[in-house]
Backbone as CSV, one residue per row, in Angstrom:
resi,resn,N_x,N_y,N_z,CA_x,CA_y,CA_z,C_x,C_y,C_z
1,UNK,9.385,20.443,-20.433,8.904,19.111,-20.825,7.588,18.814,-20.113
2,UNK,6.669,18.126,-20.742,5.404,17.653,-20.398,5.828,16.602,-19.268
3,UNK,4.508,16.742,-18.104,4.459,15.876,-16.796,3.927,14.203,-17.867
4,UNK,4.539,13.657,-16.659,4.351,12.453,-17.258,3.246,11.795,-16.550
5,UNK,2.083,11.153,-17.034,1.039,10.451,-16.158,0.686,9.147,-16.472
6,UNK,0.313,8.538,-15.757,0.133,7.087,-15.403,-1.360,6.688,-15.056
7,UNK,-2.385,5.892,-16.068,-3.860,5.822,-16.116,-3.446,4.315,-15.202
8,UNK,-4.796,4.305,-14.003,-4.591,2.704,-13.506,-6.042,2.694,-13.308
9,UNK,-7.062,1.788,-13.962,-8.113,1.201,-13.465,-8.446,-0.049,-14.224
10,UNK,-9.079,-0.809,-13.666,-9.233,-2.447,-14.431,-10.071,-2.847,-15.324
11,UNK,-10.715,-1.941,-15.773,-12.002,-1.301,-16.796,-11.752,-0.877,-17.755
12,UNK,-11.196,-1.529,-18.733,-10.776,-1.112,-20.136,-11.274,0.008,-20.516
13,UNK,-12.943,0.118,-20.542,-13.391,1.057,-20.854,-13.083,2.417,-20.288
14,UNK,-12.749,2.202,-18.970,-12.496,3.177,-17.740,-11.425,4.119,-18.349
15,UNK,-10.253,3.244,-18.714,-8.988,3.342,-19.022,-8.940,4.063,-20.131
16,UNK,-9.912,3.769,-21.257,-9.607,4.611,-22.647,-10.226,5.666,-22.229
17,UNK,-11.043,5.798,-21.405,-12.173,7.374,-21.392,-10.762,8.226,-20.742
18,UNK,-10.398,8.052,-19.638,-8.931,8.850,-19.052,-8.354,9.159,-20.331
19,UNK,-7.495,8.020,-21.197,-6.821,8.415,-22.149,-7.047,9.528,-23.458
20,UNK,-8.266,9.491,-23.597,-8.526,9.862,-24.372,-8.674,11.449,-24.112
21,UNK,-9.404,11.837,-22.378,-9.164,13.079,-21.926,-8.390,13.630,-21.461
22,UNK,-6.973,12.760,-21.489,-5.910,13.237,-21.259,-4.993,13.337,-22.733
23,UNK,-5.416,13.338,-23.678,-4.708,13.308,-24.969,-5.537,14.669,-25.714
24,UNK,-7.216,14.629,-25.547,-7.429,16.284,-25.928,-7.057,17.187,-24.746
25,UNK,-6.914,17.471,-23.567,-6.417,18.059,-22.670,-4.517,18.281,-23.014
26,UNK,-3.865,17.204,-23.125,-2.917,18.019,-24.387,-1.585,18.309,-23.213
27,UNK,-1.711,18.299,-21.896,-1.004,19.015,-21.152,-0.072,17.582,-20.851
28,UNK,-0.456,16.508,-20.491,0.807,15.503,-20.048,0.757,14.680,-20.927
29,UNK,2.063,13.807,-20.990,2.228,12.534,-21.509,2.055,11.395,-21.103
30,UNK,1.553,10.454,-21.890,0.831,9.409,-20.815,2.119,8.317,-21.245
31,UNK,2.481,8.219,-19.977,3.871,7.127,-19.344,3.486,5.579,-19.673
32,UNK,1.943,5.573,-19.102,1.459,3.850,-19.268,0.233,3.500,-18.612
33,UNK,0.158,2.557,-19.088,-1.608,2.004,-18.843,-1.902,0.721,-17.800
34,UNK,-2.150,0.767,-16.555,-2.170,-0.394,-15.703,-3.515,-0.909,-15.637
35,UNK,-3.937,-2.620,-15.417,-4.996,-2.896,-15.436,-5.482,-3.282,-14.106
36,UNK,-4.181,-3.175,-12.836,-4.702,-3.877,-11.983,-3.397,-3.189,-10.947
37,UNK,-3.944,-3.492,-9.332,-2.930,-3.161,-8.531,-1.849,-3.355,-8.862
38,UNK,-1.532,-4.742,-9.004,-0.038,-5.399,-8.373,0.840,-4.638,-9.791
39,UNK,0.311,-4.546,-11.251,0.729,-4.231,-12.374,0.874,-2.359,-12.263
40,UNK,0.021,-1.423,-11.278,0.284,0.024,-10.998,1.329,0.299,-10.100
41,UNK,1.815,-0.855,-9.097,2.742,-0.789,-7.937,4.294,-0.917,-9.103
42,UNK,3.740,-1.802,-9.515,5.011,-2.069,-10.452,5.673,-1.213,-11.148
43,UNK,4.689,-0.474,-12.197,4.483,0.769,-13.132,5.441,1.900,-12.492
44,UNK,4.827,2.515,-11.594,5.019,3.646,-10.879,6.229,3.515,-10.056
45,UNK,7.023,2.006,-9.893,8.630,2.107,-9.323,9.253,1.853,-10.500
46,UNK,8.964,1.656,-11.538,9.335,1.362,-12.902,9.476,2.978,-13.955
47,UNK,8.231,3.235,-13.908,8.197,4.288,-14.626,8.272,5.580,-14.137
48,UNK,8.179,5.837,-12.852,8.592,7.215,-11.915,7.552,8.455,-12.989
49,UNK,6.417,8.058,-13.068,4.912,9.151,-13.200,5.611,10.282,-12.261
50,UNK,4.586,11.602,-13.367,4.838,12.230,-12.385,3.334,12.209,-11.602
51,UNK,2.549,12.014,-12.571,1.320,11.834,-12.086,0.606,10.536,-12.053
52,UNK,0.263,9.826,-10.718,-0.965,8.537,-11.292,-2.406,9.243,-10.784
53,UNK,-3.406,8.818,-12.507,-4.843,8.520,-12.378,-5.134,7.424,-11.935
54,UNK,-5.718,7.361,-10.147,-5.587,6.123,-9.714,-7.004,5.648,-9.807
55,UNK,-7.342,4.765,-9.839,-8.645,4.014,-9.530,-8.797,3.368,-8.317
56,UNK,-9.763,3.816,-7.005,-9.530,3.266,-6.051,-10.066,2.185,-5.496
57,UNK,-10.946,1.794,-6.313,-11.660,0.090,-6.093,-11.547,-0.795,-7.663
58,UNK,-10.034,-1.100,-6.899,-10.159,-2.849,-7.526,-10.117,-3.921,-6.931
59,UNK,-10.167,-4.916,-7.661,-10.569,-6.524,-7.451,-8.926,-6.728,-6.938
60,UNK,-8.846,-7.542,-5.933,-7.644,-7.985,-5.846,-6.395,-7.219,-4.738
61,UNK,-6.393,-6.084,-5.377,-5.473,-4.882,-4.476,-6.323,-3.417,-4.736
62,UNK,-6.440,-2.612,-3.884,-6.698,-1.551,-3.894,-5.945,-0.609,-4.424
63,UNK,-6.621,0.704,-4.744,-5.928,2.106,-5.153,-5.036,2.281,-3.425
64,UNK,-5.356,1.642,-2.061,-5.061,2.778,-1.668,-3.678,1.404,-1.149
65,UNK,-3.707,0.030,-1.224,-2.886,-0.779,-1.104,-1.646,-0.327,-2.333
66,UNK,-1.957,-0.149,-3.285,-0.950,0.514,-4.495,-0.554,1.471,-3.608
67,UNK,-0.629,2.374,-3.233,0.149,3.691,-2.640,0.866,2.959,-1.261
68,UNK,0.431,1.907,-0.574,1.024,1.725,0.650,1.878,1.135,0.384
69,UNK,2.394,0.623,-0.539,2.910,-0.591,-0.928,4.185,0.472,-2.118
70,UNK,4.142,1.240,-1.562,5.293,2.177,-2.732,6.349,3.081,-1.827
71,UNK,7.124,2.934,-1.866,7.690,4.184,-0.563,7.864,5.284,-0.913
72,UNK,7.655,5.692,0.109,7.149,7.450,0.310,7.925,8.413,-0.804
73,UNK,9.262,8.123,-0.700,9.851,9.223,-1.693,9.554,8.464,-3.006
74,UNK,9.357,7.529,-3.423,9.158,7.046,-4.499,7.315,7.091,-5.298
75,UNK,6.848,7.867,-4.580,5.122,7.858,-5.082,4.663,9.271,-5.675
76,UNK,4.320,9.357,-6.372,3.786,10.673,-7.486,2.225,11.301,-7.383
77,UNK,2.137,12.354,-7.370,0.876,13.316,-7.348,-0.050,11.996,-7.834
78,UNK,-0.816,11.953,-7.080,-2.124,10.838,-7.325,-3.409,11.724,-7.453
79,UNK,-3.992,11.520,-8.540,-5.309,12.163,-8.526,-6.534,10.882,-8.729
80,UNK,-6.878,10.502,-7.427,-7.831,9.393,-7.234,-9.427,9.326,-8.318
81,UNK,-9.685,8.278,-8.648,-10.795,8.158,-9.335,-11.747,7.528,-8.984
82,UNK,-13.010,7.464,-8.023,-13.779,6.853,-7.244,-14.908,6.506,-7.398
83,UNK,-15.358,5.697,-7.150,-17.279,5.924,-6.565,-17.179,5.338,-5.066
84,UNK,-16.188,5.766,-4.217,-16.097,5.696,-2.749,-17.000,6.339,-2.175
85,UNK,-17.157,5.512,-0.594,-18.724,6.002,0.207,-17.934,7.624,0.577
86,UNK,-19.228,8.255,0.997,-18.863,9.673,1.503,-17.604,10.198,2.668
87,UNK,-17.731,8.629,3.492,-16.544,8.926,4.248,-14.947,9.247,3.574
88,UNK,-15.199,8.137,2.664,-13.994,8.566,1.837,-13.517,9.958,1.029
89,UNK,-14.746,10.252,0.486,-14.633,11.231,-0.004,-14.300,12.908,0.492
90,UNK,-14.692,12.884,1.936,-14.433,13.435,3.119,-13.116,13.699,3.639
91,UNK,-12.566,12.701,3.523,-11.007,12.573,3.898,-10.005,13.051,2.737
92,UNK,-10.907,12.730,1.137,-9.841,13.073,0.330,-9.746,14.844,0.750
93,UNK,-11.263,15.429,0.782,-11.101,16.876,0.982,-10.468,17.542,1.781
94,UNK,-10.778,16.585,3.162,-9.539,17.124,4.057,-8.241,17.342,4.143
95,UNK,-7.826,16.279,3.112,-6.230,16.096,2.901,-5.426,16.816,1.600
96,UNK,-6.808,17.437,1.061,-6.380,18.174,0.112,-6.040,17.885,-1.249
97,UNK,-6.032,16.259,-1.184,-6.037,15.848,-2.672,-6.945,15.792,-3.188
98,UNK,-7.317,15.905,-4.269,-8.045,16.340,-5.482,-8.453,14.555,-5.904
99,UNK,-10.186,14.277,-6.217,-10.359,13.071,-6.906,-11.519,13.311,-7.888
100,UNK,-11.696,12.162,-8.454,-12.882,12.543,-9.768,-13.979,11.041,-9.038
101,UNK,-14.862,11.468,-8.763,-16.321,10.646,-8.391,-17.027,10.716,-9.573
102,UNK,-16.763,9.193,-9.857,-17.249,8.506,-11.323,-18.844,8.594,-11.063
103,UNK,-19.773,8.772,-12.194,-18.956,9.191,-13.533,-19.026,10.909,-13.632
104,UNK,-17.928,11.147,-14.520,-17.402,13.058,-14.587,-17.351,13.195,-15.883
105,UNK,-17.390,14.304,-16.035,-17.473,14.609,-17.375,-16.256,15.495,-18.067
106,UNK,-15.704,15.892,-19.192,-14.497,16.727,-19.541,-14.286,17.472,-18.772
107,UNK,-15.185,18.577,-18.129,-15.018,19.965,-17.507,-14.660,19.593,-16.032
108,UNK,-15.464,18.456,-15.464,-14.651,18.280,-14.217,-13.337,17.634,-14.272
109,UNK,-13.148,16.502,-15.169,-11.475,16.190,-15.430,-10.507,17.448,-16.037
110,UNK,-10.747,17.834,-16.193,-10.074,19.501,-16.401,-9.316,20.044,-15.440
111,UNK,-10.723,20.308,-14.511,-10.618,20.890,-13.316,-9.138,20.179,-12.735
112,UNK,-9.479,19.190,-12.545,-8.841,17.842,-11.814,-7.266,18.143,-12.130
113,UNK,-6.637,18.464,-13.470,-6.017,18.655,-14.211,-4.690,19.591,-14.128
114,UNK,-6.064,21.027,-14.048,-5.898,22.298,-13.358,-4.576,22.040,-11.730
115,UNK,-5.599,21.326,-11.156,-4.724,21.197,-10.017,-3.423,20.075,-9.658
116,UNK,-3.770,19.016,-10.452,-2.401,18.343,-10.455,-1.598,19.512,-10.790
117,UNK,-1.517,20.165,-11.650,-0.105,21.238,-12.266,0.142,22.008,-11.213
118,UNK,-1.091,22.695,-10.606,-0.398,23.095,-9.517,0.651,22.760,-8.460
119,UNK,0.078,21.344,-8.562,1.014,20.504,-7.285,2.741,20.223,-7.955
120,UNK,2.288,20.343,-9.172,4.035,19.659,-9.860,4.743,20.841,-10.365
121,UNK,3.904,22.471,-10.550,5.142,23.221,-11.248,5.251,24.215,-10.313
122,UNK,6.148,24.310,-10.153,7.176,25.172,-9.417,6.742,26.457,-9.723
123,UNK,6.228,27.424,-8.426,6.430,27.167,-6.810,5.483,26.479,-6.367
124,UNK,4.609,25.752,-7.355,3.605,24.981,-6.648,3.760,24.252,-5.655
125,UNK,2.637,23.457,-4.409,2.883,23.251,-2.996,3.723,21.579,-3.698
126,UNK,3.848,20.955,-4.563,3.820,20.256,-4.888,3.605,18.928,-3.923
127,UNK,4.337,17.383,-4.155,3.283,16.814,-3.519,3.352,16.444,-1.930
128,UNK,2.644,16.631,-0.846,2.633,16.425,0.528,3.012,15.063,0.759
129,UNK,4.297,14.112,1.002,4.146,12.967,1.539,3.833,12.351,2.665
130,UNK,3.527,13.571,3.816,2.945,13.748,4.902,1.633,13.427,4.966
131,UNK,1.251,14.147,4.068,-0.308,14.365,3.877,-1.277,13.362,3.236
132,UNK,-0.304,12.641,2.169,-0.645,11.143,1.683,-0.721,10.377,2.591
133,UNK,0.209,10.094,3.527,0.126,8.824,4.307,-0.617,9.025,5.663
134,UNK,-0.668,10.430,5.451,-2.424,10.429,6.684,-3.204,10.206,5.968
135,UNK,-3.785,10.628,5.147,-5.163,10.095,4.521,-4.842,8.525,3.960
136,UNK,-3.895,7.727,3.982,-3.817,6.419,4.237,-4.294,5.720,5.214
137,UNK,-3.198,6.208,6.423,-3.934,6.161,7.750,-4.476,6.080,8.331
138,UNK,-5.669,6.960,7.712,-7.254,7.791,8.318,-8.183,6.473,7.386
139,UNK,-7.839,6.435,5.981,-9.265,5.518,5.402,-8.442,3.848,5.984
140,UNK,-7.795,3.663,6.400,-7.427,2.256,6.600,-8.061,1.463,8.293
141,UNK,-7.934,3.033,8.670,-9.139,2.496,10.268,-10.420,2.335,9.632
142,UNK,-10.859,2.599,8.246,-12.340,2.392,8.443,-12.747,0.947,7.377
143,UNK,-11.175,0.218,6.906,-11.859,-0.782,5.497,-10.706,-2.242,6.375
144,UNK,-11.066,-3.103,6.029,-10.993,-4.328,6.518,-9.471,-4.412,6.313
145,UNK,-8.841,-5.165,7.171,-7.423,-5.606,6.921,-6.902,-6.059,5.060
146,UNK,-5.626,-5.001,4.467,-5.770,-6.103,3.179,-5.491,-8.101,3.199
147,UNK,-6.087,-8.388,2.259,-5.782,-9.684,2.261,-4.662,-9.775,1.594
148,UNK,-4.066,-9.503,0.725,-2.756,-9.824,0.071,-2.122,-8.301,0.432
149,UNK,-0.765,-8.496,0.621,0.162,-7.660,0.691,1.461,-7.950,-0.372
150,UNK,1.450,-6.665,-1.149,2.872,-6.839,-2.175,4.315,-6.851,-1.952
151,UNK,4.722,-7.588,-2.171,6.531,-7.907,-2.032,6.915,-8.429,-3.043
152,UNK,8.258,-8.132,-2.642,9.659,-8.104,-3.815,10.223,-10.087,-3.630
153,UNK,10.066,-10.331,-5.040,11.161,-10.959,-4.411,12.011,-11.456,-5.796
154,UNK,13.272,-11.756,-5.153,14.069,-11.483,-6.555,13.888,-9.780,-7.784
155,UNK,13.555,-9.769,-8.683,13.719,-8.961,-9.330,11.771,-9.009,-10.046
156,UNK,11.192,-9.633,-9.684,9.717,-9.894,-9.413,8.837,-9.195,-8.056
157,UNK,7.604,-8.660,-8.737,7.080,-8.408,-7.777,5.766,-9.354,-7.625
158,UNK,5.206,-9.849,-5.996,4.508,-10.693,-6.264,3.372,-10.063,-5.139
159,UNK,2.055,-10.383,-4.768,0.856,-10.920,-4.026,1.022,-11.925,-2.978
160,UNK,1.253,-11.682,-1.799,1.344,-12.437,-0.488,0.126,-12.768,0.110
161,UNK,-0.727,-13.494,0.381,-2.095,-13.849,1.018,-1.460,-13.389,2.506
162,UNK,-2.398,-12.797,3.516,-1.719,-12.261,4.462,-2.242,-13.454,5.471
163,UNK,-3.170,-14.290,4.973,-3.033,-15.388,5.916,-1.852,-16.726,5.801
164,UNK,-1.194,-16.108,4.687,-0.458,-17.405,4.646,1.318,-16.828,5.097
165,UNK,1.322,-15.431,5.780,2.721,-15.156,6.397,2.468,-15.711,7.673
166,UNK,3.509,-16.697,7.217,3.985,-17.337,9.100,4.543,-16.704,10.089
167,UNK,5.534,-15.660,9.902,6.145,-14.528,10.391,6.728,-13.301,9.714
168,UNK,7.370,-11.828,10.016,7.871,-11.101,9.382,8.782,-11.184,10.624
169,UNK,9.851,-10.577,9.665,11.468,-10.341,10.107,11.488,-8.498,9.715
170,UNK,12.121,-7.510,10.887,12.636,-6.796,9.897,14.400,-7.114,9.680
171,UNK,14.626,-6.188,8.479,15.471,-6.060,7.505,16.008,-4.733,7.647
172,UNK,16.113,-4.048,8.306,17.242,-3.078,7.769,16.121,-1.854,7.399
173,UNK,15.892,-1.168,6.229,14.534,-0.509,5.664,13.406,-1.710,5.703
174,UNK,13.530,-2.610,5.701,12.542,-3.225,5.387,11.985,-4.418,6.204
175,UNK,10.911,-4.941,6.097,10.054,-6.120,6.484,10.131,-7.761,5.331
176,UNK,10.401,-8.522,5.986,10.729,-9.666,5.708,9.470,-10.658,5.440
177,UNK,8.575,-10.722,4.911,7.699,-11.838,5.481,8.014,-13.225,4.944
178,UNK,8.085,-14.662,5.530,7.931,-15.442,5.249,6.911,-16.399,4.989
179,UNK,6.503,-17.118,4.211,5.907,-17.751,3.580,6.030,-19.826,3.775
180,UNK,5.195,-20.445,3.159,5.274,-21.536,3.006,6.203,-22.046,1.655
181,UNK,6.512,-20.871,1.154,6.603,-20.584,-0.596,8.005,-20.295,-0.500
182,UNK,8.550,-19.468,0.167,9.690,-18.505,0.547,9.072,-17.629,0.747
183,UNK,9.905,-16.243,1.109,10.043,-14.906,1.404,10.088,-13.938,0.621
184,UNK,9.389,-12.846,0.877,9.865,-11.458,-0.057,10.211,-10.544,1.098
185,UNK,10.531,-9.267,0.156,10.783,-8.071,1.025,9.330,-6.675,0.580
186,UNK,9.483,-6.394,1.601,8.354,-5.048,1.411,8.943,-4.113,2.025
187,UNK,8.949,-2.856,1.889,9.610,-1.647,2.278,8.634,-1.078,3.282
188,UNK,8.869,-0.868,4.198,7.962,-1.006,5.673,8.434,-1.191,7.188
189,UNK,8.368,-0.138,7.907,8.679,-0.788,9.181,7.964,-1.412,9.843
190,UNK,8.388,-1.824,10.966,7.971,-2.898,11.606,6.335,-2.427,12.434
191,UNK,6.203,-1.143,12.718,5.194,-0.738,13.063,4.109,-0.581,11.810
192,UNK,4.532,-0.256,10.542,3.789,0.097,9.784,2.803,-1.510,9.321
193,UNK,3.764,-1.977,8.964,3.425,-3.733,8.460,2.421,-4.062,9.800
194,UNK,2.650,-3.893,11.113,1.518,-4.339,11.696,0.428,-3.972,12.076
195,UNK,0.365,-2.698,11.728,-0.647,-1.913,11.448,-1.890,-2.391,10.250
196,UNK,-0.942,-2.969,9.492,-1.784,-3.915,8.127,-2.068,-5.173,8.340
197,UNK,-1.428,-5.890,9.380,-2.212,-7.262,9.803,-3.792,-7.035,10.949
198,UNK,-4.072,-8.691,11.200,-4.936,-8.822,11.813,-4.345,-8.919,13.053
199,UNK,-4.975,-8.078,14.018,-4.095,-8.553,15.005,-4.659,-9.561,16.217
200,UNK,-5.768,-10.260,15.523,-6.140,-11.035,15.926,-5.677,-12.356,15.516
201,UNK,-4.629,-12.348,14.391,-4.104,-13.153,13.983,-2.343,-13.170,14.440
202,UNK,-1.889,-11.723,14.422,-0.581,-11.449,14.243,-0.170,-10.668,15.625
203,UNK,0.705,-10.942,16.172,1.386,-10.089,17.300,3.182,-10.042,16.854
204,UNK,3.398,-9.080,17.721,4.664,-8.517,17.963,5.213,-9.295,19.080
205,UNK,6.440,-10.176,18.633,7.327,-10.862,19.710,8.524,-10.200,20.447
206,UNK,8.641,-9.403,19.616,10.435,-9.345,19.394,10.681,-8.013,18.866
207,UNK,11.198,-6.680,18.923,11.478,-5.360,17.987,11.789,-5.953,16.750
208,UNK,11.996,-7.275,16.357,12.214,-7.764,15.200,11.840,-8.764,14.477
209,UNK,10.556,-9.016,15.790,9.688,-10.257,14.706,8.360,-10.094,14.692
210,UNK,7.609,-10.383,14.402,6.276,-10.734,14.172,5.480,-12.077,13.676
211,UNK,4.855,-12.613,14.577,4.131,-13.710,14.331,2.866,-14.249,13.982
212,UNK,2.488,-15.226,13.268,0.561,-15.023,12.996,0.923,-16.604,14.046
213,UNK,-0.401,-16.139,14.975,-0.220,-17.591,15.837,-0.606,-18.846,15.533
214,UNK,-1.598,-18.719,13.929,-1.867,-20.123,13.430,-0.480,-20.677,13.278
215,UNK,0.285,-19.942,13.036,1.466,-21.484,12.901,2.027,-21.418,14.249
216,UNK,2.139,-20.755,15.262,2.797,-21.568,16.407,2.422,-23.244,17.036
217,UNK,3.625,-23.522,16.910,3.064,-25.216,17.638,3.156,-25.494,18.902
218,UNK,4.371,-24.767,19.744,4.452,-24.832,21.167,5.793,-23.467,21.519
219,UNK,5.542,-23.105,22.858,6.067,-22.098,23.599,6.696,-22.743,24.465
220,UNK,8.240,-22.484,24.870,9.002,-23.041,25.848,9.719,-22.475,26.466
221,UNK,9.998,-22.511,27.528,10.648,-21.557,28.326,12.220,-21.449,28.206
222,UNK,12.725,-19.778,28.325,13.919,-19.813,27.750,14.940,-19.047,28.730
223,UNK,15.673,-18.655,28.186,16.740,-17.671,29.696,16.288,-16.734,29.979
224,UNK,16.786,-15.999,31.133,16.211,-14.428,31.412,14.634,-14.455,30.696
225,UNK,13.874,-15.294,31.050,12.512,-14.512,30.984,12.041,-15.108,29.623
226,UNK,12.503,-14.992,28.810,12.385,-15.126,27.558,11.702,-16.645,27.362
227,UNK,10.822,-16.374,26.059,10.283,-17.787,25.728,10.782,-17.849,24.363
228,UNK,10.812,-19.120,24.273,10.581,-19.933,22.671,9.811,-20.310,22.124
229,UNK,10.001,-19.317,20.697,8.548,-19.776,19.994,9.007,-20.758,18.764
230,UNK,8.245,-21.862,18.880,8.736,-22.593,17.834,7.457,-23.080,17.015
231,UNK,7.565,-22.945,15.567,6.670,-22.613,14.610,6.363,-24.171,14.180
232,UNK,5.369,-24.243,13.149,5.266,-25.667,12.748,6.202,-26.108,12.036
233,UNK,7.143,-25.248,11.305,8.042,-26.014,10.492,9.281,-25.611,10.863
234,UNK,9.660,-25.555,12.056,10.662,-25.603,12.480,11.664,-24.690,13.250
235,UNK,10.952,-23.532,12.546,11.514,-22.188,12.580,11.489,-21.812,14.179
236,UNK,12.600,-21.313,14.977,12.686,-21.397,16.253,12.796,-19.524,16.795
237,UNK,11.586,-18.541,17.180,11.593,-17.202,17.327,12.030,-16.954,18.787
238,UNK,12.234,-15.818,19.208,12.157,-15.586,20.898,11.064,-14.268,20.977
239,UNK,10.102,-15.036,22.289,9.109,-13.930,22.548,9.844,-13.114,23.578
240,UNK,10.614,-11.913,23.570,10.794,-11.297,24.219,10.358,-10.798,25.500
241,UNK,10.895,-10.288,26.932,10.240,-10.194,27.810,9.613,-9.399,27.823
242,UNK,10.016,-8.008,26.805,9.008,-6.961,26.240,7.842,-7.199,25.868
243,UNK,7.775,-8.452,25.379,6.362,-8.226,24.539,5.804,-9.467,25.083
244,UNK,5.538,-10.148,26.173,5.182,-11.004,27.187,3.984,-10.244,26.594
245,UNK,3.050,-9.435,26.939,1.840,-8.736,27.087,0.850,-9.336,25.608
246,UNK,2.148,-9.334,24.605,1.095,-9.768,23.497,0.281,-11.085,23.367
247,UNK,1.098,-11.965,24.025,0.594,-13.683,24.409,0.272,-13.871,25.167
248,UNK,0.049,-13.277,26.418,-0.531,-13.512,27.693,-2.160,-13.548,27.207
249,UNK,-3.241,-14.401,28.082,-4.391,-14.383,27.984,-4.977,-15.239,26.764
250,UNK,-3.828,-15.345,25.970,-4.438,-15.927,24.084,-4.897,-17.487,25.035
């Protein structure tokens, strides 16, 4: 059976040129057509691609926020589509994934092509989830904190402004953030999620909380060491004696 692939860029035009060279190319089936992050995050836990044509600069959420925002066993051979600065492009080589630096023509999407199959048919190396989330890793020290982060909530997936989480909780697999709105869930540990804030905004209280200090209203002293953090709307955290270090000096 034909690999299944998944076109994501926000450029209509963008979108039919893929389709169209992936329909004389003849080799996969195209699963579905995304116009935008939050709608490719969706896609790809929905439709289980074997392949996404990602686009890595959009408006709103990124190509590389779509992949962070997917968990690891759940994300498919990505063959990136760019006009990223050289650093980027650097890192894709290092990491071994394969991208197309717009604009390309048939013979290099071919190419491109060529090597997804490698990665998906057997004994091919198929796909590194190691190797993805370093070159996550690696381009995320060099591009600004995201502003929205994607979460679940209910049977909806939604866009979180990352200035407007008052705190995260973890959950079990997952990260909790709360809102003025309510809460979603994001699949993330607790190190990873703060790795994606500001941490000029956000510290670590607790192995199980996390706080942005615009909403703290006052700190009070609590047993054994421990303080109380109590938020503007009510919400009552403990800064652990562990993590004394993160509030000291603010």
């Amino acid at each position: 059976m034909k690999p299944r692939a998944l076109i994501v860029d926000d450029e209509p035009l963008a979108r039919q040129r893929v389709e169209d060279l992936l329909v004389e190319d003849g080799r996969f089936i195209i699963a579905g057509r995304s116009g935008d992050g939050l709608q490719a995050a969706t896609d790809i836990l929905a439709l289980r691609p074997d392949l996404v044509l990602l686009d890595v600069q959009m408006p709103g959420m990124d190509g590389f926020e779509v992949l962070e925002a997917v968990a690891p066993e759940s994300l498919p051979a990505v063959l990136f589509i760019t006009s990223y600065d050289q650093y980027a492009l650097r890192a894709f080589e290092a990491q071994a994934l394969d991208y197309l630096l717009k604009p390309f023509d048939g013979e290099r999407f071919r190419r491109a092509l060529d090597r997804a199959l490698e990665w998906l048919t057997p004994p091919g190396p198929g796909l590194d989830e190691g190797r993805l989330r370093s070159l996550l890793t690696e381009v995320a020290q060099h591009r600004p904190y995201p502003q929205r982060i994607l979460g679940k909530a209910g049977d909806r997936m939604i866009l979180v402004p990352s200035a407007s989480i008052q705190w995260v909780e973890a959950e079990n697999n997952y990260v909790r953030l709360h809102t003025a709105e309510g809460s979603s869930l994001v699949r993330q540990t607790m190190e990873g999620m703060l790795s994606r804030l500001d941490p000029d905004r956000f510290r670590r209280i607790h192995r199980s909380h996390i706080v942005n200090l615009d909403f703290i209203q006052e700190l009070q002293p609590w047993f054994s060491g421990d303080v109380l953090v109590l938020l503007r709307d009510g919400t009552r955290l403990t800064l652990s004696r562990t993590y004394r270090h993160q509030v000291e000096g603010l």
